[in-house]
MOPAC internal coordinates of N, CA, C and O (Angstrom, degrees):
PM7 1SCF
backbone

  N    0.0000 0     0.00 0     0.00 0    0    0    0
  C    1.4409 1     0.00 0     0.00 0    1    0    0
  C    1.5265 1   110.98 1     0.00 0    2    1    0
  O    1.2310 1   129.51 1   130.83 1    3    2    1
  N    1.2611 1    99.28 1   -49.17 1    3    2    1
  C    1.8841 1    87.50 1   177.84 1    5    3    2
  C    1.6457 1   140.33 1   -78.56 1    6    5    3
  O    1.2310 1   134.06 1   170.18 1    7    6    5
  N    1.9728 1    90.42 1    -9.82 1    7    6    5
  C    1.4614 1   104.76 1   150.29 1    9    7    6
  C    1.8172 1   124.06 1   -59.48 1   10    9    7
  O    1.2310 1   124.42 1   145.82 1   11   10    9
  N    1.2757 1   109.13 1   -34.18 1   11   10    9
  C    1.3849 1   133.91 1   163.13 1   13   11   10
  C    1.6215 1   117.15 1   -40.48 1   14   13   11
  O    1.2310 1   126.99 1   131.61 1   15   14   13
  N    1.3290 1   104.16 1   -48.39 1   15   14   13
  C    1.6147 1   119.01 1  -164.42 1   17   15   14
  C    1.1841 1   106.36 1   -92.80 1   18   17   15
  O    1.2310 1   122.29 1   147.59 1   19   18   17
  N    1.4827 1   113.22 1   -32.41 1   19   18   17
  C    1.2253 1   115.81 1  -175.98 1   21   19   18
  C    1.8427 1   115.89 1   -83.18 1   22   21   19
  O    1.2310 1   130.99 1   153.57 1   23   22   21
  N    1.3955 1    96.41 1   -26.43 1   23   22   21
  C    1.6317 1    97.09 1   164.54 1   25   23   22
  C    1.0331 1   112.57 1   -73.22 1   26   25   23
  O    1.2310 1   107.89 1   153.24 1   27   26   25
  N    1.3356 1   140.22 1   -26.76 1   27   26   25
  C    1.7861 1   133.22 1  -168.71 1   29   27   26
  C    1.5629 1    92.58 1   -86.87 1   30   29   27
  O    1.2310 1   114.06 1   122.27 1   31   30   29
  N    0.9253 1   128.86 1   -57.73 1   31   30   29
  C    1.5198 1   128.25 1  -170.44 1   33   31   30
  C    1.4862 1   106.00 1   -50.36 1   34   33   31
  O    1.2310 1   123.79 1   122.32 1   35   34   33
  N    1.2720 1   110.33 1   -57.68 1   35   34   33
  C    1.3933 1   106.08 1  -175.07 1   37   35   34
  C    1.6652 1   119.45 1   -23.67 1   38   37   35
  O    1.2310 1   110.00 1   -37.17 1   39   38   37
  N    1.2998 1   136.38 1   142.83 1   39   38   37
  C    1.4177 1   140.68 1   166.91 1   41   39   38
  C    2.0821 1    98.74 1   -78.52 1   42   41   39
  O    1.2310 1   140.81 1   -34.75 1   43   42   41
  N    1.4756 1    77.23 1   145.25 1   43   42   41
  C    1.5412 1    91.79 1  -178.03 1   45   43   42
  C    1.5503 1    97.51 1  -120.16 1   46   45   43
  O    1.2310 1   120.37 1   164.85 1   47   46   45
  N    1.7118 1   116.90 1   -15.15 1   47   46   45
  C    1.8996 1    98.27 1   159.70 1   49   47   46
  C    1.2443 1   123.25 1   -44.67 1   50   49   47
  O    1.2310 1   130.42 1   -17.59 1   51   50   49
  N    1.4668 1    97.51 1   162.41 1   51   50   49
  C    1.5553 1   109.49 1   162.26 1   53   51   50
  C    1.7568 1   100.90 1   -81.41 1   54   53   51
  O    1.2310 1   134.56 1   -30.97 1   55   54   53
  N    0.9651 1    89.45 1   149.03 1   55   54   53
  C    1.5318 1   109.02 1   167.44 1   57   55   54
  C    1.2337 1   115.27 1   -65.52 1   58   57   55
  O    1.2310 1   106.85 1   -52.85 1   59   58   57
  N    1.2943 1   142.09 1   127.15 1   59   58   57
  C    1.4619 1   142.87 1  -169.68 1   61   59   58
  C    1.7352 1   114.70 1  -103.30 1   62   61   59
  O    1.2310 1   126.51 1   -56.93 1   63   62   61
  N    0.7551 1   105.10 1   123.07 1   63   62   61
  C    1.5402 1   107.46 1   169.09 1   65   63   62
  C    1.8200 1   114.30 1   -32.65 1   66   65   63
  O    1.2310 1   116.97 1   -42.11 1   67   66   65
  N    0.9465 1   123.37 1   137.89 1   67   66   65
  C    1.4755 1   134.33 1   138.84 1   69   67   66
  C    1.4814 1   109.77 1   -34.97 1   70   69   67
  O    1.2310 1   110.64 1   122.44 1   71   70   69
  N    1.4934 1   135.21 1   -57.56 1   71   70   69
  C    1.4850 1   131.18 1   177.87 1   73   71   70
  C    1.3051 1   126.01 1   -78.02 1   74   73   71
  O    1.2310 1   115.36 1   -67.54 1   75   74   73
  N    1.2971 1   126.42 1   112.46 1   75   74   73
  C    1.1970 1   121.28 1  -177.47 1   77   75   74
  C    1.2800 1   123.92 1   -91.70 1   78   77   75
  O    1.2310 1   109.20 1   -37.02 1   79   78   77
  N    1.3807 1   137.84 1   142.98 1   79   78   77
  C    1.1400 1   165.18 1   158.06 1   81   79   78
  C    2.0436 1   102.33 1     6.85 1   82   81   79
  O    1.2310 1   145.07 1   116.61 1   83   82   81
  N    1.4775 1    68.87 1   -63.39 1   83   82   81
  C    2.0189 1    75.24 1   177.49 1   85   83   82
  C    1.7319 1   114.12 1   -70.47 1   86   85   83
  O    1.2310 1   129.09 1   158.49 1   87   86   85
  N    1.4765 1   100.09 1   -21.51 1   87   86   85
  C    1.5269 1    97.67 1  -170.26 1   89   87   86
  C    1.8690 1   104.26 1   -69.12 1   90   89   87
  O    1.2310 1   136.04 1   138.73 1   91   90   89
  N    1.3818 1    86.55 1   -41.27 1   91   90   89
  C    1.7121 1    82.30 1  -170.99 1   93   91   90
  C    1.1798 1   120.43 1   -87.77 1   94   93   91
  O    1.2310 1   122.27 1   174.20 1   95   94   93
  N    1.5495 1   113.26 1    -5.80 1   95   94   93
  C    1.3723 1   114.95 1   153.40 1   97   95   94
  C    1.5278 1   124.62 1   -60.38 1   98   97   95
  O    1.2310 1   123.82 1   145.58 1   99   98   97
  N    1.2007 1   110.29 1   -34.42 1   99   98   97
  C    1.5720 1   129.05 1  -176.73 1  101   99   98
  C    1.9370 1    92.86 1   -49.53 1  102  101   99
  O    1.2310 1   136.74 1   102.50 1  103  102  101
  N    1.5987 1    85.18 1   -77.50 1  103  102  101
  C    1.4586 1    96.72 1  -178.78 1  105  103  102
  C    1.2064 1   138.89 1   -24.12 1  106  105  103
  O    1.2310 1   121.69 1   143.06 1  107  106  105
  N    1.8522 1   114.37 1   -36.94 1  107  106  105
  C    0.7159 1   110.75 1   154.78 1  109  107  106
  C    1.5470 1   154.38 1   -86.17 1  110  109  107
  O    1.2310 1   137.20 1   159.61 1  111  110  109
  N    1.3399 1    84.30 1   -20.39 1  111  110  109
  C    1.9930 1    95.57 1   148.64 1  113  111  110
  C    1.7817 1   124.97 1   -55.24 1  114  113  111
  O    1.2310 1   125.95 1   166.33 1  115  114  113
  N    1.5558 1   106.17 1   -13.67 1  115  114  113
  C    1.3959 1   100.37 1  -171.23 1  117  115  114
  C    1.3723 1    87.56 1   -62.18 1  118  117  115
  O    1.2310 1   118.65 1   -40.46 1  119  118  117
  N    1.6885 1   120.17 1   139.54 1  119  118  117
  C    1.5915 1   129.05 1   160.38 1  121  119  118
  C    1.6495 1    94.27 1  -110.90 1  122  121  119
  O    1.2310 1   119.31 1   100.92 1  123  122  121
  N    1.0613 1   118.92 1   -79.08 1  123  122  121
  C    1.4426 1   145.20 1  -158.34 1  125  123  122
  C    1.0576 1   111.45 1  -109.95 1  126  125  123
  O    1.2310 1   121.62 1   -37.52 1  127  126  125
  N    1.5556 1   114.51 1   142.48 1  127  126  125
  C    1.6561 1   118.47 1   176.40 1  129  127  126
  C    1.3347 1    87.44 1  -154.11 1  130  129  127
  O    1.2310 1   122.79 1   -38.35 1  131  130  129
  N    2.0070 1   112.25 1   141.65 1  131  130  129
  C    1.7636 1   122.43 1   165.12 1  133  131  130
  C    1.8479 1    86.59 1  -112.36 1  134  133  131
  O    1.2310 1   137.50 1   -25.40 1  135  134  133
  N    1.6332 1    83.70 1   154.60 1  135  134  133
  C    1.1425 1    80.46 1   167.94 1  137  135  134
  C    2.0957 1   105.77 1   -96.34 1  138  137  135
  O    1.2310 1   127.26 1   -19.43 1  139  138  137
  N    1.9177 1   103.63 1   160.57 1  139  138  137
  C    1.0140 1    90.11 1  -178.54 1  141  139  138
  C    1.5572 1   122.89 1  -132.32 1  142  141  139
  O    1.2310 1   134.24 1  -172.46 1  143  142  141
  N    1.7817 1    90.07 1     7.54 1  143  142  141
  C    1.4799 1    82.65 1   179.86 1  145  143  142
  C    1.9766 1    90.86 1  -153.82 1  146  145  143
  O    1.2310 1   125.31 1   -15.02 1  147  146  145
  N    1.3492 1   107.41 1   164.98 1  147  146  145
  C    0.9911 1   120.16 1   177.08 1  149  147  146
  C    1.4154 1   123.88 1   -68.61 1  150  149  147
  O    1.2310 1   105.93 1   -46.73 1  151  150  149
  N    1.7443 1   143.72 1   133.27 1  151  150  149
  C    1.0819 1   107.94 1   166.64 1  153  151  150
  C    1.6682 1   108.19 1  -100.75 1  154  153  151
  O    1.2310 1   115.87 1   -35.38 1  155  154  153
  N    1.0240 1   125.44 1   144.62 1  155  154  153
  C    1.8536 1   109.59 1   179.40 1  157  155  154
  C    1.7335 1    98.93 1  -137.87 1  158  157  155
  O    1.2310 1   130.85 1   -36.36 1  159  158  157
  N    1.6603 1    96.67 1   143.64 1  159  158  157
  C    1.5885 1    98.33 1   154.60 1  161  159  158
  C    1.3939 1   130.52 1   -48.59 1  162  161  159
  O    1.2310 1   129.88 1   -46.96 1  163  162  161
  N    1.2442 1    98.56 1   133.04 1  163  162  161
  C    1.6583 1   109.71 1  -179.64 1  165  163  162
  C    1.9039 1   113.06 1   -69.78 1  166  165  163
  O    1.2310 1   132.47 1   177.09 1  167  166  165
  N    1.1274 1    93.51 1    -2.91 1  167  166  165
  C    1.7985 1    91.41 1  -176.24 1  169  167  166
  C    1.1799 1    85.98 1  -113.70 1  170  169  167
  O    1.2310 1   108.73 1   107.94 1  171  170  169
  N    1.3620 1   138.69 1   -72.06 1  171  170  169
  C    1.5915 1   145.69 1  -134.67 1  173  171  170
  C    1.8194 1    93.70 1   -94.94 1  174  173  171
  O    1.2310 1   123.35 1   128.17 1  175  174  173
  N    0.8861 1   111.19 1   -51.83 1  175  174  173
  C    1.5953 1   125.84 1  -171.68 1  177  175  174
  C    1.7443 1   113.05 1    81.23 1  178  177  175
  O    1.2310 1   126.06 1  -165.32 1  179  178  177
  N    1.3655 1   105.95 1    14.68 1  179  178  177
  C    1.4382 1   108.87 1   158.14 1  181  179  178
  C    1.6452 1   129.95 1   -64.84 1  182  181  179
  O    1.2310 1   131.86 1   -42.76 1  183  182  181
  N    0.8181 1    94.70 1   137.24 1  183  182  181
  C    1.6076 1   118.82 1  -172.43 1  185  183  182
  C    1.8303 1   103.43 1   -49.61 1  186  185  183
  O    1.2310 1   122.08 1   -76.05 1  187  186  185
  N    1.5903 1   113.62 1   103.95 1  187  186  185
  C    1.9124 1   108.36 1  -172.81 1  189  187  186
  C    1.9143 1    97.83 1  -114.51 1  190  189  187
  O    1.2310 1   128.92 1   177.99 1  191  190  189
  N    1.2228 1   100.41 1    -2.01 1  191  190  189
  C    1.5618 1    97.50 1  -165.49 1  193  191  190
  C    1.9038 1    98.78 1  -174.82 1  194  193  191
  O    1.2310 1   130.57 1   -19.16 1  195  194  193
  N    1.4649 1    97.22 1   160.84 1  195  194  193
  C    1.4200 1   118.37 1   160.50 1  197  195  194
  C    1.9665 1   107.96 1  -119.06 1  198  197  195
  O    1.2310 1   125.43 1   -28.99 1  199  198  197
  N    1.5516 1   107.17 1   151.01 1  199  198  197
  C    1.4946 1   116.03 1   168.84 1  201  199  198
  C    1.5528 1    92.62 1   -98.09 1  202  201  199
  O    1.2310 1   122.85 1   -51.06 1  203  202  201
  N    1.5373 1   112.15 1   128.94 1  203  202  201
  C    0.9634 1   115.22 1   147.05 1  205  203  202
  C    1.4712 1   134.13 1  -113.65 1  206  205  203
  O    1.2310 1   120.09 1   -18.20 1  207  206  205
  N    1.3460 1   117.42 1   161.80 1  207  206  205
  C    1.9810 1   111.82 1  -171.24 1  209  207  206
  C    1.3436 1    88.37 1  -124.70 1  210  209  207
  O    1.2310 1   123.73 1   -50.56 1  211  210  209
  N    1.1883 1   110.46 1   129.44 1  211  210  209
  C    1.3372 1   150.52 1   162.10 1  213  211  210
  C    1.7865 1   107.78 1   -45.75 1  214  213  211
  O    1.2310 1   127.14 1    -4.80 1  215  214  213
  N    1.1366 1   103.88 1   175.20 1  215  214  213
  C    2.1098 1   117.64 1   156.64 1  217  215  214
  C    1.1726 1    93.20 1   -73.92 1  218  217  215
  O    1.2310 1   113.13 1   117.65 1  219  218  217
  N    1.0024 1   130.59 1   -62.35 1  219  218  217
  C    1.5391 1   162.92 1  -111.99 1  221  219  218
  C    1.9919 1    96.88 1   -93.64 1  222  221  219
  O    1.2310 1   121.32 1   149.31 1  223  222  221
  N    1.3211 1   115.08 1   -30.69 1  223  222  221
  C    1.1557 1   123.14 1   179.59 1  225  223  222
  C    1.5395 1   104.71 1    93.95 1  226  225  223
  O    1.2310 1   120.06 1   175.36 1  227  226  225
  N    1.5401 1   117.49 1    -4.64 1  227  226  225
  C    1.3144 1   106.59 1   175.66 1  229  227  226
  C    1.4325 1   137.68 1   -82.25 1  230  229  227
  O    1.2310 1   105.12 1   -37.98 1  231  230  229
  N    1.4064 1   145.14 1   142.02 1  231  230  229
  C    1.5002 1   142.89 1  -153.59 1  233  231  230
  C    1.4682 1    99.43 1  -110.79 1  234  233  231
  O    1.2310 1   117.74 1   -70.30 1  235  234  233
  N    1.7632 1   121.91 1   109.70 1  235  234  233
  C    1.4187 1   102.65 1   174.37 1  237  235  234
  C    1.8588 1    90.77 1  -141.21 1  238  237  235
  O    1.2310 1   135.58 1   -41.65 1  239  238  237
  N    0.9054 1    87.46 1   138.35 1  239  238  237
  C    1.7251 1   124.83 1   165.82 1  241  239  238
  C    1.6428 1   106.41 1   -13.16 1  242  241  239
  O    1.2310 1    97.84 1   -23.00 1  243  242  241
  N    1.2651 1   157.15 1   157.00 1  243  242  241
  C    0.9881 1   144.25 1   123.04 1  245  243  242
  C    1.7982 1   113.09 1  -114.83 1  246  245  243
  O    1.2310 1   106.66 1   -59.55 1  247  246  245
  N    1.5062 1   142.41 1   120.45 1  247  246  245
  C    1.3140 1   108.77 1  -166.10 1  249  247  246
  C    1.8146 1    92.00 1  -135.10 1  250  249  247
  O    1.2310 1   138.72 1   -36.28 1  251  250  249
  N    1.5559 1    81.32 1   143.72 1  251  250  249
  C    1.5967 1    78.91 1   174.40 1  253  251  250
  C    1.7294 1   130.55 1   -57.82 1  254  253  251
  O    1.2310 1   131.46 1   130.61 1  255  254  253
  N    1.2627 1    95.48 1   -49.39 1  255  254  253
  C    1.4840 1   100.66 1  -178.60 1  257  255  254
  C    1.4128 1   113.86 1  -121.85 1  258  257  255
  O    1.2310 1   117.66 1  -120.00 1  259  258  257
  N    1.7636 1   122.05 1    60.00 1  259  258  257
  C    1.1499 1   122.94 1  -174.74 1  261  259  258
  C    1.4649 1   112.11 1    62.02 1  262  261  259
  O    1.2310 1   133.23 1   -35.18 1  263  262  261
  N    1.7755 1    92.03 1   144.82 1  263  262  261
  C    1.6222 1    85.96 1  -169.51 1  265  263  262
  C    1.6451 1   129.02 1   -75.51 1  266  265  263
  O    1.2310 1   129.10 1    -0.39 1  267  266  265
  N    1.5075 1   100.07 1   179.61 1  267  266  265
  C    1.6387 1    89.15 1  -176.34 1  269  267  266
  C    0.9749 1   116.30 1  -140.94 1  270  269  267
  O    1.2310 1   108.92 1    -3.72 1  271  270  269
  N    1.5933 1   138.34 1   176.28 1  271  270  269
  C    1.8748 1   119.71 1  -157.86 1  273  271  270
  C    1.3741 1   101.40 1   -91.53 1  274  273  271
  O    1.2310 1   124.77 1   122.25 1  275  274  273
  N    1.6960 1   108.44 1   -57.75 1  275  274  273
  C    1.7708 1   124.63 1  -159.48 1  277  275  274
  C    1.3462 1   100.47 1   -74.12 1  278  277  275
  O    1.2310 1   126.15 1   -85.51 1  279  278  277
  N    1.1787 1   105.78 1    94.49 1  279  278  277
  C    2.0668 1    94.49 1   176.79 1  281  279  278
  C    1.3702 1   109.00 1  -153.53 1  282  281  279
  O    1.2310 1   112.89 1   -33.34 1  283  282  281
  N    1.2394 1   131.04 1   146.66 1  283  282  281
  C    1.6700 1   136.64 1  -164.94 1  285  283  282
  C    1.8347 1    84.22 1  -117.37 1  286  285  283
  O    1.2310 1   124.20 1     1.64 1  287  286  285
  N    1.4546 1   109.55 1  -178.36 1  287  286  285
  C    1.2633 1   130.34 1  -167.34 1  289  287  286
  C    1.8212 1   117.65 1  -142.45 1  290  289  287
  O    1.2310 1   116.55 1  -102.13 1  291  290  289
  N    1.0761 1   124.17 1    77.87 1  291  290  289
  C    1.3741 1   127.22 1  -172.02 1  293  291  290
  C    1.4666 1   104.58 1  -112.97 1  294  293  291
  O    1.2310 1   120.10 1   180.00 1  295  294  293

């Protein structure tokens, strides 16, 4: 019986990607990005990253040495 239950329950989707349709469409509109703001440590206030904005209107991270938690944005 619980071989039973366990076959009906089972999902018969496909498994979907993590990336969606719109995401990688996005992506590919990225042309151009400035950067527009600083990223700096919140203790040291050294420079770990830039924010950059996209065409696209999107805001993504750039960091020098992998990202980091404690950080302000100037």
């Amino acid at each position: 019986m619980t071989t039973a239950i366990n076959a009906l329950t089972k999902s018969t989707r496909p498994s979907l990607s993590t990336t969606t349709k719109t995401a990688r469409q996005e992506v590919k509109q990225r042309l151009h990005a400035e950067p527009i703001k600083f990223i700096l440590d919140r203790d040291t206030r050294d420079v770990v990253g830039w924010l950059y904005e996209w065409n696209t209107g999107a805001l993504v991270p750039m960091w020098k040495d992998g990202a980091c938690q404690n950080v302000i944005y100037e």
